[in-house]
N, C-alpha and C positions, 0 to 999 in steps of 0.2 A: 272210832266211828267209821273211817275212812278203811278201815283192813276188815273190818267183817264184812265190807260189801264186794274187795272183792279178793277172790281166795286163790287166783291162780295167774300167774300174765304170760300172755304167748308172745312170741315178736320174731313178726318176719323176719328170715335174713337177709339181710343189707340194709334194715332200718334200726338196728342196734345202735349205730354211734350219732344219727340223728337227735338234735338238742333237744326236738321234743319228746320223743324217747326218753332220752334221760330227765329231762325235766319230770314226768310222767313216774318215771321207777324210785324218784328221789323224795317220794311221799306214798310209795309204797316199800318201807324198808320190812325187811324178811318175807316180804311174799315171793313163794316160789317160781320163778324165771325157766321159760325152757322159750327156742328156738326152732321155730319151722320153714317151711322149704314153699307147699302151697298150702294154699288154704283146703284141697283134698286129703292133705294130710291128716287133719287136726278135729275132721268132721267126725263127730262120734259116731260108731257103729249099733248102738242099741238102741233097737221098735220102740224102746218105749216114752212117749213123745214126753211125757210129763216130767219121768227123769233126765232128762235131753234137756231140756228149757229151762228146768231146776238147775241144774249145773252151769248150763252156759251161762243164766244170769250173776253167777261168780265168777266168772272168766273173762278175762280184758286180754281181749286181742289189739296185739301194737303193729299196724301194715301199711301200705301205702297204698293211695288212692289214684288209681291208672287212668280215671277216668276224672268228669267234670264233678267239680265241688258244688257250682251256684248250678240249682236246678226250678223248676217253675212247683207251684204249691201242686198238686197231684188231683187235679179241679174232675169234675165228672163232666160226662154231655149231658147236653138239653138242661143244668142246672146253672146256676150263677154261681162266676167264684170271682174273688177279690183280687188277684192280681199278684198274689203274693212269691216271692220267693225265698226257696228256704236255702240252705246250708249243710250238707251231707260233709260234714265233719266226722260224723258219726254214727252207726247203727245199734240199735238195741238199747235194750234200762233193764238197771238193776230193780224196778219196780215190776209188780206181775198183776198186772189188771186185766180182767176175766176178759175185756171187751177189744182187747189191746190189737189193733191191726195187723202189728207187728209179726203177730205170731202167723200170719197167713203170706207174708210177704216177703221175709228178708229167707236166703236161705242156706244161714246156721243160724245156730242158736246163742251163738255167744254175743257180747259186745264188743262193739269194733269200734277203733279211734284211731284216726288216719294221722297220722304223724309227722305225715311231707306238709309239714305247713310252710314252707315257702315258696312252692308250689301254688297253696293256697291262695298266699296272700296276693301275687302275682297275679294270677285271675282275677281275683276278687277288684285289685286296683285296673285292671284294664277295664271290667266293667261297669265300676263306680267311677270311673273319666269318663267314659261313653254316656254314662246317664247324668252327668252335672248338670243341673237345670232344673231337674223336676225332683218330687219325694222318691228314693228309692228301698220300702219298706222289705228289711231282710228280719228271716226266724231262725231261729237255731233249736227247736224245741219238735219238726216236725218226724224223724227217724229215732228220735229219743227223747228223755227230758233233759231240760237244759240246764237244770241245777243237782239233779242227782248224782251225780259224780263234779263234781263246779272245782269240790276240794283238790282233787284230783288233778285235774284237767284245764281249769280256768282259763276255759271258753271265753266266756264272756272278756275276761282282761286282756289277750290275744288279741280279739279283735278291736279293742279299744284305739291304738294307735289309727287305726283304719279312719275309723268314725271321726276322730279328730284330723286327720286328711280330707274327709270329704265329709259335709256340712250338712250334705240331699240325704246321706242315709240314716235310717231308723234303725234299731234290732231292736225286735220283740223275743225275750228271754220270756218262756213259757213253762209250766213246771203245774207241778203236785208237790212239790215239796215245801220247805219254810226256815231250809239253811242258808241262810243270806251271810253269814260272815268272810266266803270268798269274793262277795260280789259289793261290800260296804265298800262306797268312796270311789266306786272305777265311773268313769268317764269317758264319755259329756252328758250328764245324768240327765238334760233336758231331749237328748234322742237312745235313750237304753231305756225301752218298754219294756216293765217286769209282769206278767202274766200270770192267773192263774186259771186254771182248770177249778171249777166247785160243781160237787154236787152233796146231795143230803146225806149226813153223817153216819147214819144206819146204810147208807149205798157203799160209802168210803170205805167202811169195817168188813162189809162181803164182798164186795165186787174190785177193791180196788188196793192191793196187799201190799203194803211197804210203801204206800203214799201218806201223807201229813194228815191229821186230822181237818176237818172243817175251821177250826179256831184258829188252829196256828198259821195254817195259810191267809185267813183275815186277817188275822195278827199283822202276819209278814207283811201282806200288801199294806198295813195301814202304815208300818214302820217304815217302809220304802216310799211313799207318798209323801209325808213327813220329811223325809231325808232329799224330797226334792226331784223324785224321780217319776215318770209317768207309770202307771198302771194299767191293765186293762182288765177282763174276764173275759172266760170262756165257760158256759153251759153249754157243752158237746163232750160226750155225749148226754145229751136229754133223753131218760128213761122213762116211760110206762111203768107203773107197777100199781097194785092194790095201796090207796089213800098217796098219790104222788102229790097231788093238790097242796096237801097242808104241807108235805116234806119242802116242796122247793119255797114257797110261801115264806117258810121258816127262814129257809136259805136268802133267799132275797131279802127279806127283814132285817137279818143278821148280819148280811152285807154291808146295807143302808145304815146302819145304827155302829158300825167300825169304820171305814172308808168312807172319805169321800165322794161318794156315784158321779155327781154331777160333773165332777173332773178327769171319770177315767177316761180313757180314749174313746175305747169301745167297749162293745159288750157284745158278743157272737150267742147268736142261739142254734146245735144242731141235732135234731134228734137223732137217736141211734139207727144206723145203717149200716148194713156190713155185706161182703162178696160171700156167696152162698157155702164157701169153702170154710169159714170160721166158723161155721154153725156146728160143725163138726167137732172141732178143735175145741169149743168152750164145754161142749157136750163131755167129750175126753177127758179134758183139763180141771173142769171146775165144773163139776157135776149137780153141786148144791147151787149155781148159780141162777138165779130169777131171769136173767136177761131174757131170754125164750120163751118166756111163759105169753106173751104178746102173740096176736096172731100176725104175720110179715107175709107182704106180697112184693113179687119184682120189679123193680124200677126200670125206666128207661135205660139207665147206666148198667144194669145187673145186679146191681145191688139189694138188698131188703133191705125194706124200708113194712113205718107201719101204716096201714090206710090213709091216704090224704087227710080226711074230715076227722083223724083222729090228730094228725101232725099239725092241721091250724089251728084247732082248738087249744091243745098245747103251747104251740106258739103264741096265740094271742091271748091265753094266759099270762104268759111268763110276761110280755110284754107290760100288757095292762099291771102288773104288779110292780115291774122294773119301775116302768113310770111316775106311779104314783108316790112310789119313795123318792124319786129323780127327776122331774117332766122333760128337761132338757136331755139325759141320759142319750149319750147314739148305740143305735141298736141293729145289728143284720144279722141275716139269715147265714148258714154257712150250709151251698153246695144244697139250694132248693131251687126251684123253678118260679117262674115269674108266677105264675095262677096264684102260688101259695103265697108270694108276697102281697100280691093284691089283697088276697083275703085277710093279712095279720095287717098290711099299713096303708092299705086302699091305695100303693102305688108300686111299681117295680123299678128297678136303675133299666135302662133303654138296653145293657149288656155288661159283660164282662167290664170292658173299659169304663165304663161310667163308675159302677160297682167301687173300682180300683178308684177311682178319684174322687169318689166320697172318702172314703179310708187314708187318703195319701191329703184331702181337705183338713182330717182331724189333725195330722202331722205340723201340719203349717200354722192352724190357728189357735191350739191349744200349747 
């Protein structure tokens, strides 16, 4: 399973005889090994983007990270964000979802996995002593997913010792995927938030290539809940399409009738928005793709977005349905504006910070 995903590894030089490195090669036995200088080296030369992205999501680059590992979640203006911070452990997925940020932002095509993790954990400890006191909710799921390569890589175990050093931190492990056997049994299972991404099964099969089906990721989350671990969800991105009503309907039902609701953390709602630059790129890449077919106007932030009165409705949709399978269920916006929350909850958090400690609330009480 582990060797079809990925079919080549590069490694900087001077990071070869780093442990994690070899931890890393020692579960990819017979894949081919070669050695570079800069990451200008390694950059593919041919226009043609689709073969470019095609390839590099086989290729695991092993390098080190020159810069800061703990970063702030990548929030927009004039909208609300949570406070969240992620963990640039890693860039890229070997998943190819039509809508994927990725492909407008990072700039190669390959996967990257930083290898200096002592470096990591260093930072990471100076920060988590500075913040003792309060919730301090980290992701690992926002520059990739966080269990698609887990076999691999495990991420998640890594930081475990951390977590059991300092008591205030969360990780929310985020994903589309549904292979949980790297991640059964690590600890301290009451602060390792396992996450999924859903949306409606005919969305999964076009829009979203080499991710889990719908089932198996309920499955997974029901199996992890069980097992004693917190869950949460993510509907983002939230699509528009011809009959989306009944599709997510479905989704939410199907939820509610596998997992627990009333126990997960959270539940994030974000309708699809993206930098005018990937409208291009999906057009290119994924030509039969729906995503587009919606009319999109520019947002504050630069972003498209789809018409306000069509993004509350949706929202107070999905709400109203969440609810009624869950009444207690906590639910936020991800990366809208106060207007739009008044309209879906007749209230807004006062800003960022408030936002942030509703979210770091669920931490402590559930």
């Amino acid at each position: 399973m582990v060797n079809c995903l990925v079919e080549k590894v590069l490694i900087q030089a001077g990071c070869e005889n780093l442990a994690y490195t070899r931890e890393i090669l020692s579960q990819l036995p017979g894949t081919p090994v070669e050695t570079f200088s800069s990451l200008r080296d390694i950059l593919p030369e041919t226009p043609d983007l689709s073969a470019m992205l095609a390839r590099g999501k086989r290729t695991l680059v092993l390098m080190e990270n020159r810069g800061r590992f703990l970063k702030s979640c990548p929030g927009t203006r004039h909208h609300l964000c949570c406070g969240y911070m992620v963990l640039h452990h890693a860039a890229g997925c070997p998943l190819d979802c039509s809508y994927c940020i990725l492909q407008a932002y990072l700039n190669n095509p390959y996967i990257v996995y930083y290898t200096n993790i002592e470096d990591m954990r260093k930072e990471l400890r100076g920060v988590f002593e500075k913040a003792r006191g309060g919730v301090f909710r980290l992701g690992t799921g926002e520059y990739t997913d966080s269990l698609a390569l887990e076999r691999i890589t495990q991420t998640t175990r890594l930081l475990a010792p951390l977590l059991e050093e300092f008591p205030d931190v969360f990780l929310e492990v985020k994903t589309k995927t549904a292979d949980l056997a790297p991640v059964m049994g690590v600890c301290p299972r009451e602060r390792i938030i396992f996450a999924w991404s859903l949306n409606p099964d005919a969305w999964i099969q076009t829009e979203e290539k080499g991710a889990a089906p719908l089932e198996e990721r309920l499955r997974a989350a029901q199996k992890m809940q069980a097992e004693g671990y917190p869950v949460a969800f993510h509907f983002d991105p939230l699509v528009r399409f011809r009959g989306w009503e009944g599709a997510y309907l479905e989704v939410v039902e199907r939820l509610a009738g596998i997992v627990d609701l009333s126990r997960a953390f959270w539940v994030s709602l974000g309708l699809f928005r993206f930098p005018p630059l990937l409208k291009t790129m999906i057009q290119e890449r994924f030509p039969e793709s729906r995503l587009l077919y919606e009319e999109f106007i520019p947002g504050e932030d630069g972003k498209m977005r789809y018409f306000k009165p069509l993004r509350m409705e949706m929202y107070s949709r999905m709400v109203g349905w969440l609810r009624n399978a869950a009444p207690d269920v906590f639910i936020y916006l991800c990366m809208e504006r106060e207007d739009v929350w008044d309209a879906v909850f007749g209230f807004h958090p006062h800003d960022n910070h408030h936002l942030k400690n509703m979210l770091d609330a669920r931490c402590r009480t559930l």
